[in-house]
Each structure stands twice: as structure tokens, then as C-alpha cells.
N, C-alpha and C positions, 0 to 999 in steps of 0.2 A: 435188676437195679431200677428204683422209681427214676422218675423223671421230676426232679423238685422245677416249682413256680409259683410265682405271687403275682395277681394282678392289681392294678391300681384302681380301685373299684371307687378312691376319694374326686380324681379324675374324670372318671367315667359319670358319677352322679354331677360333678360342677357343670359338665358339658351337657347333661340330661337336665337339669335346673334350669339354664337357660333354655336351651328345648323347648320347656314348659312353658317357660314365661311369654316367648316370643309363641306360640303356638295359642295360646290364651291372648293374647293379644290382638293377633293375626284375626280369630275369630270373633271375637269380642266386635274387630271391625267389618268383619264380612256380615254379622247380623243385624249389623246398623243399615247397610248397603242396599240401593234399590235401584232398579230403573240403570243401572250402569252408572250409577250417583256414587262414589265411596266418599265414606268419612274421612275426618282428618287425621287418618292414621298415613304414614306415608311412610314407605312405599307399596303400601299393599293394592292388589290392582286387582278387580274383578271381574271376571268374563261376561259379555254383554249374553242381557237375561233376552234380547228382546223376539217374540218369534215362539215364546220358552215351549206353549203348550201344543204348536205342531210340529216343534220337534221331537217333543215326548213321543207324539203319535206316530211318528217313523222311525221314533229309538224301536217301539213297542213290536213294530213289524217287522221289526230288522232283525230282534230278538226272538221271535216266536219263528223266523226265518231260521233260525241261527241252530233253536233246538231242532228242527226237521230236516237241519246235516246241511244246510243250506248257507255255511258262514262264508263261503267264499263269491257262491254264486250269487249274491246280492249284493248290493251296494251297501256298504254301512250308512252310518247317518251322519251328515257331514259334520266338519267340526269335532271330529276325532283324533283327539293327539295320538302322539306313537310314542312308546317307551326310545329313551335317547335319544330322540331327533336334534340333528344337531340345528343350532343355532346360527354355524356359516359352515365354509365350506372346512374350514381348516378346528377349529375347538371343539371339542364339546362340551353340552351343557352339563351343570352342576350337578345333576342327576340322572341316571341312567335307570330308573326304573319305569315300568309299567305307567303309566295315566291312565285310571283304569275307569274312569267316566267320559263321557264326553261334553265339550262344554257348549252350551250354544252360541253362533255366530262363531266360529273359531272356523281357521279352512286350515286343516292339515296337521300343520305338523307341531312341534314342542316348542314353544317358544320363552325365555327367563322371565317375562311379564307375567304371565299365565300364574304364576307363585312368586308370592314372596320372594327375593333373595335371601335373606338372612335366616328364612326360616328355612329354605334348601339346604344353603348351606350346615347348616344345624342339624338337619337331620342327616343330610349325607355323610356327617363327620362322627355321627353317634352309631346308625345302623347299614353305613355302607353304600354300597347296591342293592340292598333287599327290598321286601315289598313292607318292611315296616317302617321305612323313611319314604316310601311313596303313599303308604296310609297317610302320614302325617298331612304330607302336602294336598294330597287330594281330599281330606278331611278339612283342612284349612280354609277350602273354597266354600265353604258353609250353606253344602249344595241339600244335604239331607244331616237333622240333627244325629240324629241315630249313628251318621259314621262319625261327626265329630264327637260323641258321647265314646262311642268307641275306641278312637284314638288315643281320647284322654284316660278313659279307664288303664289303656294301654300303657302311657307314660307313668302313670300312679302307680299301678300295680308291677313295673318294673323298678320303680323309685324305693319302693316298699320293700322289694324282696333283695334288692344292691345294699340297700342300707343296714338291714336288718342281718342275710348273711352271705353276702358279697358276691362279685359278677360273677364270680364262675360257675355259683350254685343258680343264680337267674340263665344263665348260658345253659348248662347241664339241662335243666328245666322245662327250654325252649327244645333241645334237639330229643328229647325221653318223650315228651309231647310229639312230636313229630314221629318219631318210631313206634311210639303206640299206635297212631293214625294207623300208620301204613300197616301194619302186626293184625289191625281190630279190622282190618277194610271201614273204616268209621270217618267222616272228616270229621275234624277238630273243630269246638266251638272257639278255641283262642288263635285258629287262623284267617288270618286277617283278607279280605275281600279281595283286596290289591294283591293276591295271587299270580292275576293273569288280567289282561286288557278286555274290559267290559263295559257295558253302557250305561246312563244312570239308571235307565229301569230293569236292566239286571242287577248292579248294583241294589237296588227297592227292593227287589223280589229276595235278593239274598238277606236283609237285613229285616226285612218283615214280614217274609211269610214264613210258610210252615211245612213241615217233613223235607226229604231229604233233596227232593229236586228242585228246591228253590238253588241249591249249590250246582246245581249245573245237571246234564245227562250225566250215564253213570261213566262213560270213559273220560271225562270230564274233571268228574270226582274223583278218578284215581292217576289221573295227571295232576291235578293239585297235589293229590297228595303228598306224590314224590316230590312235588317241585318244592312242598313245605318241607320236605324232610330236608332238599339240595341246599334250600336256602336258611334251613335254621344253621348246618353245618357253613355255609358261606359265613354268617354272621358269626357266629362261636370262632374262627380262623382270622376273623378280622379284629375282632377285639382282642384275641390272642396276639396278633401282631401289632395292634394299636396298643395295649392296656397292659401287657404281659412282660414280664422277664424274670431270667435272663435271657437273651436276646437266643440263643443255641438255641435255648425249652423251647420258647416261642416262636422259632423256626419250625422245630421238629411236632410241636404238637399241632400247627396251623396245616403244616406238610400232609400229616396224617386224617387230619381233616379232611382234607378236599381229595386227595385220593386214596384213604382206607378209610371211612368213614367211621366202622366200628371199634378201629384201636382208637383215631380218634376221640371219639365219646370216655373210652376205658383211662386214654392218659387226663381226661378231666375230672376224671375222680381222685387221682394224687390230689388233690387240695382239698384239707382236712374239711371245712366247710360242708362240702359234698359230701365224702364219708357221714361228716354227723348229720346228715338227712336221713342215712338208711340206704344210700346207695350199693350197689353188688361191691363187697368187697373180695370178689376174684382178682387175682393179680397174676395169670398164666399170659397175660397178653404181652406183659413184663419179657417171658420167654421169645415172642417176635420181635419186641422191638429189637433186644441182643442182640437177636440175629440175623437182623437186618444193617446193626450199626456194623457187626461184623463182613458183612458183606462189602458193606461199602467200603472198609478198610481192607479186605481182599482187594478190591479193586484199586486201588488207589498205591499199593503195590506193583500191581499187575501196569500201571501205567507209568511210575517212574523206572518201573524197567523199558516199557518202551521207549521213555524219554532217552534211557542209556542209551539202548542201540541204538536210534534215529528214528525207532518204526511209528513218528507221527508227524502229520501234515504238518508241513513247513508253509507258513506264512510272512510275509513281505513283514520287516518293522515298517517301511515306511507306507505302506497300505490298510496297519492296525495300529489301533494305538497303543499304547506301550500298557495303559492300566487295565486291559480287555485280551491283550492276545494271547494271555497263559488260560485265560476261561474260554477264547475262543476255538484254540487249538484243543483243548479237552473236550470240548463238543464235539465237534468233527470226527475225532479217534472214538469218541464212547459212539455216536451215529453210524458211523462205519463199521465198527465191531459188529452194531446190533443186529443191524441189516444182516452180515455175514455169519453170524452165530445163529439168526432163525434158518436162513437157507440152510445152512450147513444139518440143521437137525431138523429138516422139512420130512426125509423120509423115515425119521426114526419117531419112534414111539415115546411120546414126552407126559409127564404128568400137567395136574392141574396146579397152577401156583396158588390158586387159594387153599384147596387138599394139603395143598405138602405145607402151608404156614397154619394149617387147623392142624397137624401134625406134629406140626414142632410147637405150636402152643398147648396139647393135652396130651403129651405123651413123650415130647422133647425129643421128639424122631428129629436128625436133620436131615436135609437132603445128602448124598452123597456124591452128585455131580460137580465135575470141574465149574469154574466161577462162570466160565463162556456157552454152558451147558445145562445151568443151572434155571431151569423156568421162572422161577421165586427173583432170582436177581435180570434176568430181562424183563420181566414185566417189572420191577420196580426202575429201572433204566430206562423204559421206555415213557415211562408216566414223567420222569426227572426232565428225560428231552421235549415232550412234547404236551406232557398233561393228561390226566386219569382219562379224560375224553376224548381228545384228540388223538390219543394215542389205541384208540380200542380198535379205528379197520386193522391197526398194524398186530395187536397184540394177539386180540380175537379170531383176525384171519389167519394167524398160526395154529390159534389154537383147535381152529374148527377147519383146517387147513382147506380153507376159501381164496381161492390163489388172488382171482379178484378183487377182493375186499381187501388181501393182502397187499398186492401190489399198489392197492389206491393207499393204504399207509407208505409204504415206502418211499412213493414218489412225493406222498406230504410231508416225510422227514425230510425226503433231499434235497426239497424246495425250501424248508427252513435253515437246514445247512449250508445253500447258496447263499441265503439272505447273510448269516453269519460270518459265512469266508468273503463275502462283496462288503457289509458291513463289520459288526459286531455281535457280541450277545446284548450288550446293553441296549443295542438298536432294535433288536428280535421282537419285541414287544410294541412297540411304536410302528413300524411297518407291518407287523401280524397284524393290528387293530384296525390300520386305515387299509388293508387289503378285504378284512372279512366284515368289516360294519357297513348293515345294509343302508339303503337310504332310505333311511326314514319317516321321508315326507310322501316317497313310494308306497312304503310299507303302511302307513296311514290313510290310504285310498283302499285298500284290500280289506278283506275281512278280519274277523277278530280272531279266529283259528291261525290264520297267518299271522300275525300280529305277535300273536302267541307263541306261535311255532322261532319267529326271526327274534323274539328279545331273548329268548331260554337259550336260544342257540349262541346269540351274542352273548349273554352272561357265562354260560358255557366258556365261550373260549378266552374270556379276562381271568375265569379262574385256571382255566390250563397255564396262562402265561404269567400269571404271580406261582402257579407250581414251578415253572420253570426258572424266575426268575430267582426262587428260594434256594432250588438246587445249585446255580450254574453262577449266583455273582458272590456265594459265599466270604471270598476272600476280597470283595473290593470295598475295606472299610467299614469301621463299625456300623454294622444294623445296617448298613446300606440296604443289601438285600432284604431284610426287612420292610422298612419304610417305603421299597418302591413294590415289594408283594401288596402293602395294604393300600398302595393307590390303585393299582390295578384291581383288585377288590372293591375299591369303590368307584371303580371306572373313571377315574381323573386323568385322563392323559396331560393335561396342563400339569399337575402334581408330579407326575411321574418325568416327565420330562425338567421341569426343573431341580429336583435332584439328581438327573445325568447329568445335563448340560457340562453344570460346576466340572466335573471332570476333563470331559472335552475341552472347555476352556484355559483346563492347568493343561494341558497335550500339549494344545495349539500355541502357547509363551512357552514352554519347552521346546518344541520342534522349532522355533521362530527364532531360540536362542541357539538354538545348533547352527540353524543356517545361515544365524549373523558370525557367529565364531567361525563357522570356514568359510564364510565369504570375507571376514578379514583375514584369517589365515591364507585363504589365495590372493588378497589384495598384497599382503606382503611380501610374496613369491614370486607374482608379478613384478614390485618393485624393485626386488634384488637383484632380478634380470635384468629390467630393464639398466640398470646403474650398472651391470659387469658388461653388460652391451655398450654401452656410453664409454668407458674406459677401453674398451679391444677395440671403438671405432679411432681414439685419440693416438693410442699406440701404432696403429696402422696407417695412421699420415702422419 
């Protein structure tokens, strides 16, 4: 059975149009700009030049440091921003991606001056958290023509290909591009610079020299490349959620996204568009998704039976709220189970759950195991609870039966399940993010390997927690779950928080109205007493 979907590609280009304009603008004033002078464009603000060409000469060694394995044991050069540094102690800024030049006179960390607002916000609302809303911005600073010529190519020739034959064949495009990278061992000439956090004369080196090691050493090269592949599939999942419906498609095709990456890519060839490029039309991946929806409908049996007997964790109404405790209490029972079904089959001999779904996609074998025993459905259970990443010490350490690695999942489930049963699920994401975001102003004193290492790993787990949040808020309201998956995708906790709130708020004049009705109701009970008191005292004198 396809998976039908349309996206709003009339949408995507108005938002992309503006884009444009402000980004051409932006630059337009950054190359009038001198001496820390700007024109009269307002608000655009330029980073003080002054200093410019002995800082180059410690970018220069910092970088010839950097290739001889040396990125940590040196000092960067200062005035290095950090991908998401926050701007106080409690928000973060508009963008969560890579700065992947450094600017001079700047100490540390990311601050909303440094870029445009308007033009952040424009590109974080188009391409996310990726590193092609941090091209924009860092191309903006109109530090080297060559990245600004870049960026704009970049906007054009996505304007071109949306227009002509709509986002999902530009989406399809971006991640077939990415997969070849990785397939060819080749980097890609359309992946953009703003990969990873690097200096401006790395930056030079990439956009005007020549042969392969102007992109980096070769391990180097081959972490970009996955990370182009992570983040072409982050962006395809975002605009899925942002530009796509029906809201279900748009769940399930973003879902597969970020943790199957290759059915992913297969359900974006349902949109005819693709197909008439010449895309694979195989359709056996059709066979997994089946039987994967069937899985979960097993399951979802298997738990209103528990509900029957009693056999799931009871929680306080008054310690949850009422629009969160039927998803919080399904968390808990599905975490527990998981936990219990890997031990349970630690010493038996289990397959491989990508084997047994290559399986049942070329040759429609299914598995034959109970739902609790089933490989294929706990690894897809453990990815729902915690994220295709997050969840690999727990999945991986079963499957390589690494008791270590194992245990260090479990104890990260059961510390997300505390947050849960202390909290909510709606809250899961909000406290995962201010527990695992480093500080950035830290992380901007450190090398560019770390830099590197702390923003992949934080982008990493925003996309674990819109995996989760896809899974687990299903039922709270149209698209809810949607729209707070594509904030956490673009890493907006302000976003994402003000679509809970609103909930929270209708709780709290709910619960507020309860405790005014039985506090009149014991106000009247008191009264009655008190008046059949008053009459037994009259009678008795």
C-alpha cells in the first residue's frame, strides 16, 4: 500500500523568495561596509574588521595545526563562534547551526548581532538546523565573495528546481546527492562548506584551491560525508513536517527519515514528480512499511490488554496532567517491557533486525516470533522511546551482547522514564535539551575537532527527541505532534515550548476549577453544620 502525500511547494518558494530578498540585501550592505562603518541598511551589523590580517596569520597556523592532528592541542584563533551558543542563560538563539568562520575581534561565543535577525530567522524557518541555513548566514557576513556567490547559486538553483518540479523532487535530489557521496567515497561539489566549524582560511582553502585536500584530511572527508548524508535526511523530515500532508504521511515519512533512512528516501518517490525524473520504481519497501504498521497494531493490542488487567503503571491524576497521562503511562509500560524482553532473550540466539526486514522486503519472509521476541519490533520500540541514536548503546549492546554498552542504554532509558513519571512526555524534550546542551561559550575556546564533535552530537539528539516526540504525543491534538517534531528539528526551544504551554494552561483553569467546586462544596458542608450545631445548642437550654 503507497503512502499518498502533497507538499506545499507554493509555500515553501514565498518563504524561499523572501529568503532571497533579505539575503541580497543583507549583502548588498555588507559590501558597502568598512572599517566596522555599516551602511544605512538597519539592522544588519558587521563584525569588527580591525586586527583582520594578524588574525589571518593565527587562523593560518591554527589550521596547518589542525591538519597535523593537532585541533585540540592548540588554541584556536580567537573570536571563534560556536554552533548554538546561547545568548543567556535560559533561550536559545535563532540558529543552531555550525558558524563555521571565525570573525575578528569577536571573544567566544554566538551572539543575535553577529547576523542579521531577520535574515536567521528566514533561513532557520526554510532549512531548519542544517548547515544550509548556516551557509546563508555566514555567507551574509560578506567575509569572502566566492561563499556569498555560493549561497546565492544555492537559493537559485533551489528556486529553479521547487518551481519547475516541486519540493520533493529538490528534497529526493539533495539526499540521492548525499548517498552517492558516500556510495562513490567522493565529496560532493553541492555540499556546502558550513559542514563543520572551520576558520576563514579553511573556509579559502575550501572554496579556492584545488584537489581533494583542500576539503579536509581524508577522515575528515569521510565524516562530512555522512554528516551530508545526516543532514540532507534532517532537512527532507523537516520540510516533510513543515510543507507536507496529510499530517499521518508526514508523521510517518519524516519518522522514517531520521531513523530508516533508506525507506525514508523510497516513500519520497510516492510523489509522482520523482517518479517522472526516472527514479527506482521498486516498490518492495511498500512490504516493510506493512509490516511494520502491523507491528505496531500488534502492539497496541497487546497493551489495551494490559490496560484490562491493571498490568501498567499507575500514576497520580494529580501529579499528571490529564492531556499527557494516557501517553505518559504508555511510555513507562512500552520502557519496561523493552528493558525486560532484551534480558529476557540475552542468552538466546536472536537475528539481525535489519536481515529479517531485508527479508520480508525481497521475499515477504516474516518473522515468526512473539511480538515481545521479535528483533524488528524492539529495535523499532527502542528508536520510538529514545531515538535512532540514542537508542544504539541499548539496541546495539544486545545485539553484540556488550553487557556495558548495554547497561549504559538502559540506565539512559530509565533516567528518561524518571523524567516522565516526575514530569511528562510533553516535558521530555525540554529537560533532555537543557540536560545535554553543552556550553557553548566552553566549547568555543576548544578546538574545531571538538566543536565538531559537541554540535553533531547536539544535533544528534534534537533529532532523537522530535523521533520521540512523533511517536509518543500522537493523540494530543491535530498535528501537535507534528509541529513540536519540526521545532525540535530546528532546534527552537522557544517554539516548541510555546505550543505546550497552551496545554498546560487549559490544565491549570481546569484543576483550579475543581478545587474552587470542592472548596465550595466543603464551604457548604461546613455551613450546614455549623446551623444544625446552632439549633441542638437552642434546644439544650
Amino acid at each position: 500500500m503507497r503512502t499518498p502525500f502533497t507538499m506545499d511547494s507554493a509555500g515553501f518558494l514565498a518563504l524561499l523568495d523572501a529568503l532571497e530578498r533579505r539575503f541580497n540585501e543583507v549583502t548588498a550592505a555588507s559590501s558597502l561596509s568598512f572599517a566596522g562603518i555599516d551602511g544605512d541598511l538597519y539592522p544588519v551589523v558587521q563584525p569588527a574588521r580591525a586586527g583582520e590580517e594578524d588574525c589571518a596569520d593565527r587562523g593560518e597556523s591554527a589550521d596547518f595545526a589542525q591538519s597535523a592532528g593537532a585541533e585540540d592541542s592548540a588554541q584556536p584563533e580567537p573570536a571563534a563562534p560556536c554552533p548554538g551558543a546561547r545568548c543567556d542563560s535560559a533561550l536559545r538563539s535563532p540558529v543552531s547551526t555550525p558558524l563555521s568562520c571565525d570573525f575578528h575581534g569577536r571573544t567566544g561565543a554566538f551572539h543575535d548581532e553577529v547576523f542579521d535577525p531577520q535574515l536567521v530567522e528566514l533561513a532557520s524557518s526554510a532549512f531548519g538546523s542544517t548547515c544550509w541555513a548556516s551557509l546563508m548566514c555566514v555567507a551574509s557576513l560578506g567575509l569572502d565573495a566566492a561563499l556569498v556567490e555560493c549561497a546565492r547559486q544555492f537559493l537559485t538553483h533551489t528556486s529553479i528546481i521547487v518551481r519547475q518540479k516541486g519540493l520533493a523532487v529538490w528534497l529526493y535530489d539533495l539526499i540521492n546527492d548525499a548517498t552517492m557521496a558516500m556510495l562513490l567515497g567522493q565529496t560532493s561539489p553541492r555540499m556546502p562548506v558550513t559542514i563543520r566549524p572551520m576558520s576563514q582560511v579553511q573556509i579559502s582553502r575550501w572554496l579556492h584551491g584545488s584537489g581533494v585536500k583542500r576539503f579536509g584530511s581524508q577522515q575528515q572527508r569521510a565524516a562530512d560525508r555522512a554528516e551530508y548524508g545526516n543532514q540532507a535526511h534532517r532537512l527532507a523530515a523537516y520540510c516533510m513536517l513543515r510543507w507536507g500532508a496529510p499530517t499521518a504521511s508526514s508523521a510517518q515519512i519524516a519518522t522514517m527519515l531520521l531513523t530508516n533512512p533508506g525507506i525514508g528516501m523510497c516513500m519520497l518517490r510516492e510523489d509522482p514528480n520523482v517518479r517522472a525524473q526516472g527514479a527506482c520504481t521498486d516498490t518492495r519497501y511498500r512490504r516493510v512499511v506493512e509490516y511494520l504498521r502491523s507491528l505496531h497494531a500488534q502492539a497496541d493490542l497487546d497493551y489495551a490488554r494490559a490496560l484490562k488487567i491493571g498490568d501498567v503503571p499507575w500514576l497520580s491524576p494529580d501529579g499528571h496532567a490529564a492531556v499527557t497521562i494516557a501517553a505518559d503511562r504508555r511510555y513507562l509500560y512500552d520502557a519496561n517491557r523493552l528493558v525486560h524482553a532484551y534480558r529476557a532473550l540475552w542468552d538466546r540466539a536472536t537475528a539481525d533486525p535489519a536481515q529479517l526486514l531485508m527479508a520480508v522486503e525481497e521475499t515477504r519472509t516474516l518473522p515468526g516470533e512473539p511480538l515481545w521476541e521479535n528483533p524488528v519490533y524492539l529495535r523499532d520500540l527502542a528508536d520510538s522511546l529514545m531515538g535512532s541514536v540514542l537508542s544504539d548503546d541499548l539496541t546495539m549492546g544486545f545485539q553484540q551482547r556488550d553487557r556495558e554498552r548495554f547497561d549504559r542504554g538502559v540506565r539512559t532509558l530509565e533516567h528518561m522514564g524518571d523524567q516522565v513519571r516526575a514530569m511528562n512526555v510533553l516535558m521530555l524534550p525540554i529537560m533532555a535539551i537543557d540536560e545535554c546542551e553543552p556550553d557553548w561559550n566552553a566549547v568555543a575556546a576548544r578546538g574545531y575537532k571538538a566543536r565538531t564533535t559537541q554540535w553533531r552530537a547536539f544535533c544528534d539528539r534534537c533529532d532523537d527527541l522530535a523521533t520521540v516526540v512523533l511517536a509518543q504525543l500522537q493523540g494530543q491534538g491535530e498535528g501537535l505532534h507534528v509541529r513540536a517534531a519540526a521545532t525540535l528539528l530546528k532546534q527552537s526551544l522557544p517554539e516548541y515550548c510555546e505550543l505546550a504551554l497552551p496545554l498546560f494552561e487549559q490544565e491549570i483553569e481546569r484543576l483550579a476549577a475543581r478545587e474552587q467546586d470542592a472548596a465550595d462544596a466543603s464551604a457548604g458542608v461546613c455551613g450546614q453544620e455549623r446551623e444544625g450545631g446552632a439549633v441542638h445548642v437552642d434546644m439544650a437550654a
